[in-house]
C-alpha beads as a LAMMPS data file, in Angstrom:
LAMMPS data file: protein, C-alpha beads

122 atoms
121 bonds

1 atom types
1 bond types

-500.0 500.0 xlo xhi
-500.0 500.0 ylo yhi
-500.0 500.0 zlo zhi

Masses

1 110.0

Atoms # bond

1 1 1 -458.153 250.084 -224.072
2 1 1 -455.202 252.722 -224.488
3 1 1 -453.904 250.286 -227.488
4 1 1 -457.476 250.309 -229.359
5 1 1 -458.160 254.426 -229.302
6 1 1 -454.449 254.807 -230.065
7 1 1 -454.887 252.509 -232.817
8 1 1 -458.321 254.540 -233.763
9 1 1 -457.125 257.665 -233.371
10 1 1 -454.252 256.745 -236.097
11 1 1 -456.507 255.315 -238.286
12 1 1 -458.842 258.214 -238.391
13 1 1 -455.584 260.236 -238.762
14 1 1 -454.481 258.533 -241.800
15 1 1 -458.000 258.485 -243.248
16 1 1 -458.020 262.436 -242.934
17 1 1 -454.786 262.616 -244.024
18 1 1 -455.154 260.989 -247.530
19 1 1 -458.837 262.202 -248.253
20 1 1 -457.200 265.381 -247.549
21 1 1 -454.339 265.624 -249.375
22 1 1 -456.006 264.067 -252.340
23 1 1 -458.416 266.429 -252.667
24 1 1 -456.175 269.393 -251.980
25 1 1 -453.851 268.134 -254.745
26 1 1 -457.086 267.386 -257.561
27 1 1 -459.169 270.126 -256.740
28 1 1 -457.241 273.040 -255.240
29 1 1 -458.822 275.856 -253.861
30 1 1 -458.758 278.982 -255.794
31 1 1 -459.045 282.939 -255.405
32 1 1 -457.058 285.262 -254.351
33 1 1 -455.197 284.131 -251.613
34 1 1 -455.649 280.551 -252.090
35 1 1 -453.504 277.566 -252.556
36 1 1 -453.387 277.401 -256.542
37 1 1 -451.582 280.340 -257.197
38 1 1 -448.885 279.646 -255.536
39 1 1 -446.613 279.683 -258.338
40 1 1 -444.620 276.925 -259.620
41 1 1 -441.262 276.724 -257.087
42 1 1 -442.652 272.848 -255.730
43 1 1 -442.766 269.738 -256.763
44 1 1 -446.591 269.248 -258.116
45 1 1 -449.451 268.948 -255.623
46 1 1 -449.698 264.735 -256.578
47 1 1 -446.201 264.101 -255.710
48 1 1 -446.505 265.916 -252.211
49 1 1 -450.007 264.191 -251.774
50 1 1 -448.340 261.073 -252.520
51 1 1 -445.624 261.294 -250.300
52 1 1 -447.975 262.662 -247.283
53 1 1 -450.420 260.110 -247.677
54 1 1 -447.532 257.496 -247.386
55 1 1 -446.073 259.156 -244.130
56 1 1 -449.673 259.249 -242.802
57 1 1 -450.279 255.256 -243.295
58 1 1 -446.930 254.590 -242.022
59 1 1 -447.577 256.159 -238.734
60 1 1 -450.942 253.679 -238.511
61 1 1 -448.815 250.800 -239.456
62 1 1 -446.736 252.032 -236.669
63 1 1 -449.520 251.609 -234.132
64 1 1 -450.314 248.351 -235.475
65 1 1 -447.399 247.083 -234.806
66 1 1 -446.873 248.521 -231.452
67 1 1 -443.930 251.150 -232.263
68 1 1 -444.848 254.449 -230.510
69 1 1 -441.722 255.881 -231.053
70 1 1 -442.524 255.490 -234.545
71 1 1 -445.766 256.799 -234.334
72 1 1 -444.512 260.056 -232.447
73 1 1 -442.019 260.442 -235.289
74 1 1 -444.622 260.211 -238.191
75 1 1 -446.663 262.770 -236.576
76 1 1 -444.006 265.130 -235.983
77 1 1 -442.275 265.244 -239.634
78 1 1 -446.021 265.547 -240.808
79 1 1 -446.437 268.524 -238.352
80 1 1 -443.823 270.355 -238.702
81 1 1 -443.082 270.762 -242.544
82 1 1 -446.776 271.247 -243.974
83 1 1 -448.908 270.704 -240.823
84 1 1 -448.092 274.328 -239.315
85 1 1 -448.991 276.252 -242.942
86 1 1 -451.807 274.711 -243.390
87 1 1 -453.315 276.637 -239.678
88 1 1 -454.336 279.161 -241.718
89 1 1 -455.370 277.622 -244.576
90 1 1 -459.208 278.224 -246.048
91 1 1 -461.726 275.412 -245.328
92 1 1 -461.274 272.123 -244.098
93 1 1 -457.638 272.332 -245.054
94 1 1 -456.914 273.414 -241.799
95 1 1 -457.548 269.886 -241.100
96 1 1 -454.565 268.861 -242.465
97 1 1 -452.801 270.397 -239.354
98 1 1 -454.849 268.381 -236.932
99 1 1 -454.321 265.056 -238.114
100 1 1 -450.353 265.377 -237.692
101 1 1 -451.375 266.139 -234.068
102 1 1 -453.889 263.372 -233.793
103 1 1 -451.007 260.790 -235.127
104 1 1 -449.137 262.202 -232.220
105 1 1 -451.428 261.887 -229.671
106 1 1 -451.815 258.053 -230.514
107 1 1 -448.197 257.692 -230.371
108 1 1 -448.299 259.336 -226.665
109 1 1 -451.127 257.160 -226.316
110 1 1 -448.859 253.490 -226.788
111 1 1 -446.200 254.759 -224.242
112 1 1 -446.241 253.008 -221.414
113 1 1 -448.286 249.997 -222.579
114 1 1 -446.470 247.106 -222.876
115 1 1 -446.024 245.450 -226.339
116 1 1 -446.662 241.801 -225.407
117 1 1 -450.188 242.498 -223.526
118 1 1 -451.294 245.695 -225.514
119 1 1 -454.102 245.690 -223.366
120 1 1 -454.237 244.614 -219.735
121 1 1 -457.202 243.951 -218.410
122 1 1 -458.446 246.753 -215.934

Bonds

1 1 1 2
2 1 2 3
3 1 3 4
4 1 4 5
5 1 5 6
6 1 6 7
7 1 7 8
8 1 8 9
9 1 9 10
10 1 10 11
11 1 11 12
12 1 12 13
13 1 13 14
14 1 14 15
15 1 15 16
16 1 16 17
17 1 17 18
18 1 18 19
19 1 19 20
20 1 20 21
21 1 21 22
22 1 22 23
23 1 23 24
24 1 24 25
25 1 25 26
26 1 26 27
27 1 27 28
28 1 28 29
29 1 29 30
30 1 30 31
31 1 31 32
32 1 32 33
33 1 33 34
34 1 34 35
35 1 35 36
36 1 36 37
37 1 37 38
38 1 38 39
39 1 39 40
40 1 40 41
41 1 41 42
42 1 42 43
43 1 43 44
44 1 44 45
45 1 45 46
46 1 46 47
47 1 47 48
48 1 48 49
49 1 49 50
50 1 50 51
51 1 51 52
52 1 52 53
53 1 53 54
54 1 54 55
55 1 55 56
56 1 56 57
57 1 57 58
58 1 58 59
59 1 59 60
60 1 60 61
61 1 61 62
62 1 62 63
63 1 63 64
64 1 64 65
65 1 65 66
66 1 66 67
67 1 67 68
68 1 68 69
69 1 69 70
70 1 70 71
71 1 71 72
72 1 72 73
73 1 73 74
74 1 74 75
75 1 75 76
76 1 76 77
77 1 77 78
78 1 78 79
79 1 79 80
80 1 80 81
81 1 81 82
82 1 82 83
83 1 83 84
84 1 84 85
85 1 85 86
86 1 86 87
87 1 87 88
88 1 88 89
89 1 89 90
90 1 90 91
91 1 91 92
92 1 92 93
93 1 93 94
94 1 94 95
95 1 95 96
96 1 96 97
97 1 97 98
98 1 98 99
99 1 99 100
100 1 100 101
101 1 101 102
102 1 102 103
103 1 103 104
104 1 104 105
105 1 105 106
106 1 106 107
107 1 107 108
108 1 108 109
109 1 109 110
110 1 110 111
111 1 111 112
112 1 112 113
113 1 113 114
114 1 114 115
115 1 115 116
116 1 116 117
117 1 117 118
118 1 118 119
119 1 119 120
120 1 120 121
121 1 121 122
Protein backbone atom coordinates (compact mmCIF):
# COMPACT_ATOMS: atom_id res chain seq x y z
CA UNK A 1 0.00 0.00 0.00
CA UNK A 2 3.03 2.39 0.98
CA UNK A 3 4.39 1.65 -2.79
CA UNK A 4 0.89 2.71 -4.51
CA UNK A 5 0.30 6.32 -2.49
CA UNK A 6 4.05 6.87 -2.89
CA UNK A 7 3.67 6.20 -6.42
CA UNK A 8 0.32 8.57 -6.35
CA UNK A 9 1.57 11.07 -4.47
CA UNK A 10 4.53 11.46 -7.24
CA UNK A 11 2.33 11.35 -9.90
CA UNK A 12 0.07 14.03 -8.65
CA UNK A 13 3.39 15.85 -7.92
CA UNK A 14 4.57 15.77 -11.38
CA UNK A 15 1.11 16.57 -12.75
CA UNK A 16 1.17 19.88 -10.58
CA UNK A 17 4.45 20.43 -11.37
CA UNK A 18 4.19 20.70 -15.23
CA UNK A 19 0.56 22.26 -15.37
CA UNK A 20 2.25 24.64 -13.18
CA UNK A 21 5.18 25.62 -14.60
CA UNK A 22 3.60 25.74 -17.98
CA UNK A 23 1.26 28.07 -17.19
CA UNK A 24 3.54 30.25 -15.11
CA UNK A 25 5.94 30.38 -18.08
CA UNK A 26 2.81 31.20 -20.99
CA UNK A 27 0.76 33.29 -19.00
CA UNK A 28 2.69 35.05 -16.24
CA UNK A 29 1.12 36.92 -13.71
CA UNK A 30 1.33 40.58 -13.90
CA UNK A 31 1.12 43.87 -11.66
CA UNK A 32 3.12 45.32 -9.57
CA UNK A 33 4.84 42.94 -7.67
CA UNK A 34 4.33 40.05 -9.82
CA UNK A 35 6.42 37.58 -11.62
CA UNK A 36 6.69 39.34 -15.18
CA UNK A 37 8.59 42.16 -14.30
CA UNK A 38 11.20 40.65 -13.11
CA UNK A 39 13.58 41.94 -15.50
CA UNK A 40 15.56 40.06 -17.90
CA UNK A 41 18.81 38.53 -15.70
CA UNK A 42 17.28 34.54 -16.41
CA UNK A 43 17.13 32.32 -18.81
CA UNK A 44 13.36 32.69 -20.33
CA UNK A 45 10.39 31.34 -18.35
CA UNK A 46 10.09 28.12 -21.22
CA UNK A 47 13.53 27.01 -20.69
CA UNK A 48 13.13 26.93 -16.75
CA UNK A 49 9.57 25.34 -17.29
CA UNK A 50 11.20 22.91 -19.40
CA UNK A 51 13.82 21.92 -17.28
CA UNK A 52 11.39 21.77 -14.04
CA UNK A 53 8.90 19.82 -15.67
CA UNK A 54 11.71 17.27 -16.60
CA UNK A 55 13.08 17.11 -12.92
CA UNK A 56 9.43 16.69 -11.79
CA UNK A 57 8.75 13.45 -14.16
CA UNK A 58 12.03 12.13 -13.29
CA UNK A 59 11.29 11.95 -9.67
CA UNK A 60 7.86 9.80 -10.75
CA UNK A 61 9.96 7.65 -12.91
CA UNK A 62 11.95 7.31 -9.82
CA UNK A 63 9.06 5.83 -7.87
CA UNK A 64 8.25 3.65 -10.64
CA UNK A 65 11.10 2.10 -10.59
CA UNK A 66 11.53 1.73 -6.95
CA UNK A 67 14.56 4.31 -6.32
CA UNK A 68 13.65 6.39 -3.22
CA UNK A 69 16.83 7.78 -2.93
CA UNK A 70 16.16 9.15 -6.20
CA UNK A 71 12.94 10.32 -5.46
CA UNK A 72 14.19 12.22 -2.21
CA UNK A 73 16.81 13.83 -4.45
CA UNK A 74 14.32 15.12 -7.17
CA UNK A 75 12.27 16.67 -4.57
CA UNK A 76 14.96 18.35 -2.85
CA UNK A 77 16.83 20.13 -5.95
CA UNK A 78 13.15 21.11 -6.93
CA UNK A 79 12.70 22.55 -3.35
CA UNK A 80 15.37 24.22 -2.72
CA UNK A 81 16.27 26.40 -5.87
CA UNK A 82 12.65 27.65 -6.98
CA UNK A 83 10.38 25.75 -4.53
CA UNK A 84 11.22 28.17 -1.44
CA UNK A 85 10.51 31.63 -3.72
CA UNK A 86 7.68 30.61 -4.92
CA UNK A 87 6.07 30.57 -0.78
CA UNK A 88 5.19 33.80 -1.37
CA UNK A 89 4.24 33.87 -4.64
CA UNK A 90 0.48 35.25 -5.73
CA UNK A 91 -2.13 32.54 -6.52
CA UNK A 92 -1.81 29.05 -7.01
CA UNK A 93 1.87 29.55 -7.66
CA UNK A 94 2.49 28.91 -4.27
CA UNK A 95 1.74 25.51 -5.37
CA UNK A 96 4.75 25.14 -6.99
CA UNK A 97 6.43 24.93 -3.48
CA UNK A 98 4.24 22.08 -2.38
CA UNK A 99 4.74 19.71 -5.00
CA UNK A 100 8.69 19.63 -4.38
CA UNK A 101 7.54 18.60 -0.87
CA UNK A 102 4.96 16.14 -2.02
CA UNK A 103 7.83 14.41 -4.36
CA UNK A 104 9.61 14.18 -1.09
CA UNK A 105 7.21 12.77 0.94
CA UNK A 106 6.77 9.83 -1.66
CA UNK A 107 10.37 9.30 -1.62
CA UNK A 108 10.16 8.96 2.42
CA UNK A 109 7.27 7.00 1.61
CA UNK A 110 9.47 3.92 -0.52
CA UNK A 111 12.05 3.71 2.39
CA UNK A 112 11.86 0.82 4.02
CA UNK A 113 9.79 -1.18 1.50
CA UNK A 114 11.55 -3.65 -0.10
CA UNK A 115 12.10 -3.45 -3.93
CA UNK A 116 11.34 -7.07 -4.88
CA UNK A 117 7.76 -7.22 -2.98
CA UNK A 118 6.81 -3.42 -3.21
CA UNK A 119 3.92 -4.35 -1.40
CA UNK A 120 3.61 -7.03 1.26
CA UNK A 121 0.58 -8.13 2.03
CA UNK A 122 -0.70 -6.82 5.52
Amino acid sequence: MRTFLARMLAFVSAGLSTWLWLRLAFFPPAGPGGLADMGSGGPPAWVVAALFTGVAWSGAVATFRHAPLVTVIVGFISLVPVGLVFVGAPGAFRLLSVAPLMMLGAGLLLFGVPAGNPDPPA
